[in-house]
N, C-alpha and C positions, 0 to 999 in steps of 0.2 A: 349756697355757693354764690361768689361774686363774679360775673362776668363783666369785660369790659368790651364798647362796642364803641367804634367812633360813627360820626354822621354830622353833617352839616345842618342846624337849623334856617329855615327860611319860614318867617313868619313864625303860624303857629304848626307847621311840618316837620318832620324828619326826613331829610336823606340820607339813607347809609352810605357810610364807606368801607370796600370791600365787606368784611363779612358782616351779613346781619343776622341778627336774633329769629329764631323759628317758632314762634309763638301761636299760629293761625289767628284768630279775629280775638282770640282772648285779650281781656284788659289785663292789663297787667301794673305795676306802679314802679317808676322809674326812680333814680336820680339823676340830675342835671351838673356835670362840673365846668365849668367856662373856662375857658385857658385861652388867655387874648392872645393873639400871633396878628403882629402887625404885618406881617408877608401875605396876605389875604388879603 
């Protein structure tokens, strides 16, 4: 199943927005979609 999560990157970090993923210290393998918004 595909879940979607938003979160602001800084550097090499995540910060979620609103809800995040409950994963505990598990690796897990993401992907990454960029969506430029020049209002940032």
């Amino acid at each position: 199943m595909i879940k979607t999560f938003q979160a602001w990157l800084k550097g090499n970090h995540l910060q979620w927005i609103g809800e995040k993923p409950e994963f505990g210290d598990r690796t897990i393998q993401i992907q990454i979609t960029l969506i430029e918004n020049e209002n940032v």
